[in-house]
C-alpha positions, 0 to 999 in steps of 0.5 A: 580499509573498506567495511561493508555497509548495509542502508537502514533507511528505505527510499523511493524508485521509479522507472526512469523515463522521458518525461523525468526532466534529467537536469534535476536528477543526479547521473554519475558521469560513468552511467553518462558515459554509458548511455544513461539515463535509458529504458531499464533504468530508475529515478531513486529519491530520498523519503525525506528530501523528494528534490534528492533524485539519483538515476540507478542503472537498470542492471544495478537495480536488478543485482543490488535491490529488492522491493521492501515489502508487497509485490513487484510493483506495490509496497506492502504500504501502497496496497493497504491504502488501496484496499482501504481505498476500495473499502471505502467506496464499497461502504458507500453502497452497501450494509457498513458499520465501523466501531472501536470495540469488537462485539465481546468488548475487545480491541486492536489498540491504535484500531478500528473495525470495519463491518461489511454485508454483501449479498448478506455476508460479513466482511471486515478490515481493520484499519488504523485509528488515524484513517476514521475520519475517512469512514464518516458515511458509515455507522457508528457502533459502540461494538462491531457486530458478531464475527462470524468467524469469516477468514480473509479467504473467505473475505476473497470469495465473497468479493470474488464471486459478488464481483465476477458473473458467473 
């Protein structure tokens, strides 16, 4: 008798193209039979083993999964790494401190915070411990300064509005 299983695991789709050398990517003989690999389709991986590469069909793709987390291009995950990534180089060249604590003494455990002024308003991320060492150009502060109760809205326009000329 047949039970239903759901995967507890995550794993990994690209869009299949010509470039994919299809010799190391499994194709079941029905999709084969089937015109497979074709535009439409994805190249599936396994997160532990990235030789393990399996083609799902398009259609199977569209009826059976979703995106973990984010949009319908970037995990959740992909898009942390890209706005840490932008902050980053935006701390490069401008007002920027990181620190532990928040001003009053209060911390994210396993965080850190980091400030930023542009056009002399405050804008701030917090961040994992283990990414630090990527923010070695900015100061260090034993205590962020002051929030000044900014919200990630606020964060959205201060960039938008110093980034897009009006």
């Amino acid at each position: 008798m047949f039970r239903q299983f759901r995967r507890k695991d995550t794993f990994e789709l690209t869009p299949w193209s010509e470039g994919f050398r299809i010799t190391e990517v499994q194709v079941s003989p029905k999709d084969a039979e089937n015109g497979s690999p074709k535009l439409g389709d994805y190249v599936g991986r396994d997160l532990k083993n990235h030789k393990d590469l399996w083609l799902l069909t398009g259609e199977y793709v569209k009826e059976n999964l979703e995106l973990a987390d984010g949009d319908s291009f970037h995990s959740i995950d992909e898009l942390y790494m890209h706005r840490m990534g932008l902050t980053r180089q935006l701390t490069r060249y401008i007002p920027a401190h990181r620190s532990l604590l928040h001003s009053d003494g209060s911390k994210f455990e396993g965080m850190f915070i980091v400030t930023m002024y542009i056009e002399g308003k405050q804008c701030s991320y917090h961040y994992n411990i283990g990414y630090w060492d990527l923010f070695n150009h900015v100061e260090t502060k034993e205590f962020a300064d002051e929030w000044d109760d900014h919200s990630s809205y606020d964060v959205l326009d201060i960039l938008c509005d110093t980034a897009i000329p009006k």
